[in-house]
C-alpha positions in Angstrom: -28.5 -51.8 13.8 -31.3 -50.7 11.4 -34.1 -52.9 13.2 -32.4 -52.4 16.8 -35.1 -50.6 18.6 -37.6 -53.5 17.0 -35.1 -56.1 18.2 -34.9 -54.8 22.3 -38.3 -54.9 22.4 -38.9 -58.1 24.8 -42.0 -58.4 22.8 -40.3 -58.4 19.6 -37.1 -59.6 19.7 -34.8 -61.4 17.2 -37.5 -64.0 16.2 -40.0 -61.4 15.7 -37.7 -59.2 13.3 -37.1 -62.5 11.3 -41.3 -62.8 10.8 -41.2 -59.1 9.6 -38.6 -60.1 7.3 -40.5 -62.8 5.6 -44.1 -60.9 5.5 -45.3 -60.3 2.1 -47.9 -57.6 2.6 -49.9 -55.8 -0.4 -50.9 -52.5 -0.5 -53.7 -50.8 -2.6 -53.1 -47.3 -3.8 -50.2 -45.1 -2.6 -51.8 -42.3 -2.0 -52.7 -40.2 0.9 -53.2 -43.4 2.9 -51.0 -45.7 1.4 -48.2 -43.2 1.7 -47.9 -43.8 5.9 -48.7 -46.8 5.2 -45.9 -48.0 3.2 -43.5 -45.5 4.4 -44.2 -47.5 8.0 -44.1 -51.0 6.7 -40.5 -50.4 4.7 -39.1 -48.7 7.6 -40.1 -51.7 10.3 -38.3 -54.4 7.2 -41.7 -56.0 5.8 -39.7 -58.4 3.4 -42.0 -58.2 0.1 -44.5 -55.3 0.0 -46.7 -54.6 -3.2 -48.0 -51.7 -4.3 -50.7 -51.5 -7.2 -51.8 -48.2 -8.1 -52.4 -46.6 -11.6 -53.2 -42.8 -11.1 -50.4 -40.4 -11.4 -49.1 -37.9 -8.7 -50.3 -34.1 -9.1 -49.6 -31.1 -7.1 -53.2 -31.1 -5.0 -51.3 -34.4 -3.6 -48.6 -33.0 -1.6 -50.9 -31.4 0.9 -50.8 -35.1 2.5 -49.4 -37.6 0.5 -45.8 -37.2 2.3 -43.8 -39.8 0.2 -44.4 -37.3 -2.7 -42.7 -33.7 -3.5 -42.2 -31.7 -6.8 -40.1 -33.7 -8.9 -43.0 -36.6 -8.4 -45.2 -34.8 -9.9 -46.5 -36.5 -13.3 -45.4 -39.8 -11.9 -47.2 -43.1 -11.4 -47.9 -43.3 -8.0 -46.7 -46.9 -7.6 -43.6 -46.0 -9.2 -42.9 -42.7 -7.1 -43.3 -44.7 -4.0 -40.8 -47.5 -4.8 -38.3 -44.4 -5.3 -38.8 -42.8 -1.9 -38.9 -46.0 -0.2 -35.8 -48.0 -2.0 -34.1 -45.2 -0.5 -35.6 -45.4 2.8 -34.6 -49.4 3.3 -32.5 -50.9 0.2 -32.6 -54.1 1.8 -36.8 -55.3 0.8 -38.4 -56.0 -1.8 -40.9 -53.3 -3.5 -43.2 -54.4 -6.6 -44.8 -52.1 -8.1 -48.2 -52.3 -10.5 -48.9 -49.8 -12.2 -52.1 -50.2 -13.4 -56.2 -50.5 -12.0 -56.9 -53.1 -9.9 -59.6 -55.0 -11.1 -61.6 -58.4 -10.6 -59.7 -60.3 -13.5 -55.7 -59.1 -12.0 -57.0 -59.5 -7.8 -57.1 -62.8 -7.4 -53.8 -63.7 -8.6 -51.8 -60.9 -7.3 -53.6 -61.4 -4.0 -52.2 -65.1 -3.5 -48.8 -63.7 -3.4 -49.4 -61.8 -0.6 -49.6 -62.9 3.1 -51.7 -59.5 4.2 -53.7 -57.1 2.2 -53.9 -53.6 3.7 -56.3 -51.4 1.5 -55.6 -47.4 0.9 -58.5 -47.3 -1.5 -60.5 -44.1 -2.0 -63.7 -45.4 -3.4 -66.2 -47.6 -2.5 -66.2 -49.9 -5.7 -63.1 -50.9 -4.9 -63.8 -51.4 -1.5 -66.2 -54.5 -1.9 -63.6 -55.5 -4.6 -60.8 -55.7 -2.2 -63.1 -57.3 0.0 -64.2 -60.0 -1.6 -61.2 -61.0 -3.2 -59.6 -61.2 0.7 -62.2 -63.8 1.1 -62.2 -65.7 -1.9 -58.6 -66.2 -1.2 -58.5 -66.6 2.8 -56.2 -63.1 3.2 -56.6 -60.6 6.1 -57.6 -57.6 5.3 -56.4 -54.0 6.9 -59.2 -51.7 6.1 -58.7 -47.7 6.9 -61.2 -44.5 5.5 -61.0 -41.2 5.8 -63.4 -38.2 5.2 -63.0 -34.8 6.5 -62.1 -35.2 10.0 -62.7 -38.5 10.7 -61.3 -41.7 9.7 -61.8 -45.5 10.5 -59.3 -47.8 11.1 -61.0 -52.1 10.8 -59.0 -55.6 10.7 -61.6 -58.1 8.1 -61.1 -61.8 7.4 -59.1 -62.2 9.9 -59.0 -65.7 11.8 -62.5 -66.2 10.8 -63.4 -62.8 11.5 -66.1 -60.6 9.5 -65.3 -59.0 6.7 -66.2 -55.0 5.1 -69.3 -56.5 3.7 -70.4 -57.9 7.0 -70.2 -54.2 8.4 -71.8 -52.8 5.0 -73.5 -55.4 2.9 -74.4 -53.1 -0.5 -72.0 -50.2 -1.4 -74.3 -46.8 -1.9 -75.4 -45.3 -4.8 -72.6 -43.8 -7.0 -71.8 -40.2 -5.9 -73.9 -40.2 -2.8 -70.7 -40.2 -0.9 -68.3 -37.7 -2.2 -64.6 -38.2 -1.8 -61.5 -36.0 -0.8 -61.1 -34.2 -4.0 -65.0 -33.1 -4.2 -65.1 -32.1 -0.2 -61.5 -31.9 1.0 -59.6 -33.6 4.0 -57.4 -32.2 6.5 -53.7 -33.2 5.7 -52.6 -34.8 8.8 -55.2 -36.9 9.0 -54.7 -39.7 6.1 -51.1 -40.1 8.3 -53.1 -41.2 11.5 -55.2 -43.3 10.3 -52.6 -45.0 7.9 -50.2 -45.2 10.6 -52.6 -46.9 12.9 -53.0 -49.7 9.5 -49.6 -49.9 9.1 -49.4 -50.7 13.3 -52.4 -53.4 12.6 -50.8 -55.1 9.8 -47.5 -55.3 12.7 -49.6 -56.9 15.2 -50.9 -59.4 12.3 -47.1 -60.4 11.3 -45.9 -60.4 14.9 -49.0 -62.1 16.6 -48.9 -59.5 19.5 -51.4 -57.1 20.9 -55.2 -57.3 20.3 -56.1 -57.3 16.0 -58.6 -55.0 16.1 -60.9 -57.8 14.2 -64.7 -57.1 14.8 -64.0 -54.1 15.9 -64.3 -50.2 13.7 -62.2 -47.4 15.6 -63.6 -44.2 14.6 -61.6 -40.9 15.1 -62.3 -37.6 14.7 -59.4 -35.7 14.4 -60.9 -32.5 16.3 -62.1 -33.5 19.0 -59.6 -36.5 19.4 -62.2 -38.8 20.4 -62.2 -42.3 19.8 -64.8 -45.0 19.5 -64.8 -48.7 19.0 -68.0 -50.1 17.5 -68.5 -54.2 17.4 -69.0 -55.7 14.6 -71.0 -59.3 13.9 -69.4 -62.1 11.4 -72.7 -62.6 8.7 -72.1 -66.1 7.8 -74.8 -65.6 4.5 -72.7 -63.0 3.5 -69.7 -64.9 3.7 -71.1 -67.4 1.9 -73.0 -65.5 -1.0 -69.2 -63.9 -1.6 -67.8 -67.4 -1.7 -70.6 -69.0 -3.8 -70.4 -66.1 -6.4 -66.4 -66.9 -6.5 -66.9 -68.6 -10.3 -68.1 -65.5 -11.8 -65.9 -62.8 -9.7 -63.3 -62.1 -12.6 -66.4 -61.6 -15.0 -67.3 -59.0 -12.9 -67.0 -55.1 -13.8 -65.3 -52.9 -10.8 -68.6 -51.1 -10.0 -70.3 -54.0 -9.2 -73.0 -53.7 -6.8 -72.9 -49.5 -7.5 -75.6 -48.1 -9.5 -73.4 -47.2 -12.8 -75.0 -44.4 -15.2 -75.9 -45.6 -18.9 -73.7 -42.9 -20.2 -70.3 -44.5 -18.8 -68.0 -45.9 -21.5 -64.1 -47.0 -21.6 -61.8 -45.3 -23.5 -60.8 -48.7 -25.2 -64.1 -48.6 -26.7 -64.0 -45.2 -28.2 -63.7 -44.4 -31.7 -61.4 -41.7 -32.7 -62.6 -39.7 -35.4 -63.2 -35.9 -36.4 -67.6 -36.2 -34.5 -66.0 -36.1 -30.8 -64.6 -34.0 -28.0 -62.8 -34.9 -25.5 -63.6 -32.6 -21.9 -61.6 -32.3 -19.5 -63.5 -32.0 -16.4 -59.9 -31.3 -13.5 -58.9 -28.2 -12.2 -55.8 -26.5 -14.1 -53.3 -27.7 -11.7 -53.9 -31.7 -11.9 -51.7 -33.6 -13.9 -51.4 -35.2 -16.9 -52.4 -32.9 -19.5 -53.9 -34.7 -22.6 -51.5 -33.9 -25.5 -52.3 -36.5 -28.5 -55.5 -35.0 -29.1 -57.7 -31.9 -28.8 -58.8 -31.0 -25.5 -61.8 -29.1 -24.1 -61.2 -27.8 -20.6 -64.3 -27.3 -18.6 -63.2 -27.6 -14.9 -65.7 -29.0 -12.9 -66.0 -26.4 -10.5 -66.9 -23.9 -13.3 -69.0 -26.2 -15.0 -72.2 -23.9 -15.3 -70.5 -20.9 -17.1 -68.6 -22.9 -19.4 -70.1 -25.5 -20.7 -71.2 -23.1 -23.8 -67.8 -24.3 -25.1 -69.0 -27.9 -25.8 -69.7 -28.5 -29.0 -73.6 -29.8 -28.7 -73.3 -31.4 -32.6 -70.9 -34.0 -31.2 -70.2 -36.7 -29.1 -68.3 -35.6 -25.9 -66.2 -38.0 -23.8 -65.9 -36.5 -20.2 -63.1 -37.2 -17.6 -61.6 -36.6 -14.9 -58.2 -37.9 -12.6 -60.3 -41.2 -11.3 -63.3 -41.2 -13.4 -65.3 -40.1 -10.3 -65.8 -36.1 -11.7 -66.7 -37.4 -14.9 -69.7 -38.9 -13.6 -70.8 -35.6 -12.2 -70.5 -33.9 -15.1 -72.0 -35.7 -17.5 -75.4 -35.9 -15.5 -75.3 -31.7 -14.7 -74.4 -31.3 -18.5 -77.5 -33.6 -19.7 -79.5 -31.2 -17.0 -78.0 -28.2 -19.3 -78.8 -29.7 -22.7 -75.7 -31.4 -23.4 -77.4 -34.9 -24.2 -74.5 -37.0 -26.5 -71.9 -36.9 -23.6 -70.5 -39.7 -22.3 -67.9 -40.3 -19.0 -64.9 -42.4 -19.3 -64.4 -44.8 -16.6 -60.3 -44.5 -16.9 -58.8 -41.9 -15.4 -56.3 -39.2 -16.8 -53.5 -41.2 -16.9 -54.5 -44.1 -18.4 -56.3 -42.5 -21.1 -53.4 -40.4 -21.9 -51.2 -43.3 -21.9 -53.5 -44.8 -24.3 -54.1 -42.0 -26.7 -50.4 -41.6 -26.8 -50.0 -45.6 -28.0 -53.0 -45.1 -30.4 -50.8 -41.8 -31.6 -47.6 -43.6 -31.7 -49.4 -46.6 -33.6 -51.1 -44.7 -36.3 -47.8 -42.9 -36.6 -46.2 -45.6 -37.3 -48.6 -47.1 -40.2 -47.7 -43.5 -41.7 
């Protein structure tokens, strides 16, 4: 009964319902694409879906991420999702990661999957997802959004091209902003992660036309659509595959151009000569709590930075370690020279301040 308008459909059927069943499909990020996305894919009975995502819901979410309301708020995203969606079908499996993806944890987790579908919102991981589709031979369901328009691909499929085919170099870091620097209208991440969710269906089911060297662009208010072609590069196929040794030495910014001043929390010192900043608006979520905390929103960044304490060394973040990077270079314009942004986001540095507190707490 639950698959029964899948099952009537004469291109569908029982058979079809059964290869539904026993897809393994892996999605990165829940967030405002991933939510359609997975929301779709549990509802039609993928078998095995995978969600890896290690931010944390927050209330500037729920304008568009639809899996999420209130009492998600503060919650991985990964996690959150499994919880909406276990109630949605009981009957698949969900894992959850709960943590970055990154070159050393892609290539492994991406063998278990039959079908990648990528709800990234950043370029770095981008050309991370892509390559590690290639290295291991899995199709990958590419959507973007930005504004009013999004972009819907199919790459490495059947021998098809892939993202870096389309875009062989990512650009510079923070030449393109994303949703939380220039907004995005809330409807839009469910139309274009609606139309990935009804590619990675054609994929499982064989059926229709994969849109596989092929970008759809829509713009959401003129509801026009375009279909550009894209061309296999074999030497870029190849350079991805020949560079396969060294792909889990890599750092996830690869090919970006990465500002001196970024450091990981895991290599910071604690000690009474630094600040942490906190860089978010005062509604994002978590709040840092195991240490001292200096809030300088972003968007007021020029009136209160006087609050920084010049004689030590600041640590800048943000929710995605995006902000940060902003920051710091607009505070070494003001005269705030020993700053530093941290490449985790708010959640994972609060997780790890909290062990570090718990630790030392413990030695007491």
């Amino acid at each position: 009964m639950r698959y029964n308008r899948h099952i009537i459909l004469s291109e569908i059927g029982q058979e079809g319902q059964d290869k539904i069943s026993k897809a393994k499909v892996l999605a990165i990020g829940a967030g405002g694409l991933g939510c359609p996305i997975l929301q779709y894919l549990a509802a039609a009975g993928v078998g095995t879906i995978g969600i890896i995502d290690f931010d944390t819901v927050d209330l500037s979410n729920l304008q568009r991420q639809i899996l999420f309301g209130n009492a998600s708020i503060g919650k991985n995203k990964a996690l959150a999702a499994k919880e909406r969606l276990s109630d949605l079908n009981a009957d698949i499996t969900i894992n959850t990661y709960p943590e970055r993806l990154r070159h050393q944890n892609a290539l492994e987790l991406f063998e278990q999957y039959d079908i990648i579908v990528d709800g990234s919102d950043n370029f770095e991981t981008r050309y991370l997802v892509n390559d590690a589709c290639v290295i291991t031979n899995k199709p990958l369901v590419f959507g973007s959004i930005f504004k009013f328009e999004g972009q819907v691909s199919v790459f490495n499929y059947q021998n098809g091209p892939s993202y870096r085919c389309l875009f062989p170099n990512p650009p510079e870091k923070g030449a393109v902003p994303n949703c939380s620097e220039i907004g995005v209208i809330g409807v839009l991440p469910g139309i274009i992660g609606t139309m990935q969710a009804n590619e990675v269906l054609k994929i499982i089911l064989g059926i229709g036309n994969v849109l596989s060297g092929q970008l759809l662009c829509y713009n959401a208010l003129t509801l026009q659509n375009t279909i550009l072609k894209i061309n296999r590069s074999e030497s870029t196929i190849e350079s991805v595959l020949k560079d396969k040794t060294n792909f889990q030495k890599q750092h996830i910014n690869m090919g970006c151009k990465v500002p001196t001043e970024n450091i990981s929390i895991y290599d910071v010192s604690l000690g009474d000569d630094i600040q942490f900043i906190d860089v978010r608006e005062d509604h994002e979520q978590p709040k840092i709590e195991a240490v001292s905390v200096t809030y300088v929103p972003l968007s007021e960044l020029e009136e209160d930075y006087i609050n920084i304490d010049p004689s030590k060394k600041a640590y800048v973040f943000c929710q995605a370690g995006i902000r940060s990077e902003h920051a710091v270079e607009r505070l070494q314009e003001l005269g705030i020279t020993n700053c530093f942004s941290l490449m985790e986001g708010a959640a994972e540095i609060n997780d790890y301040l909290n062990e570090q507190l718990e630790t030392k707490s413990v030695k007491s």
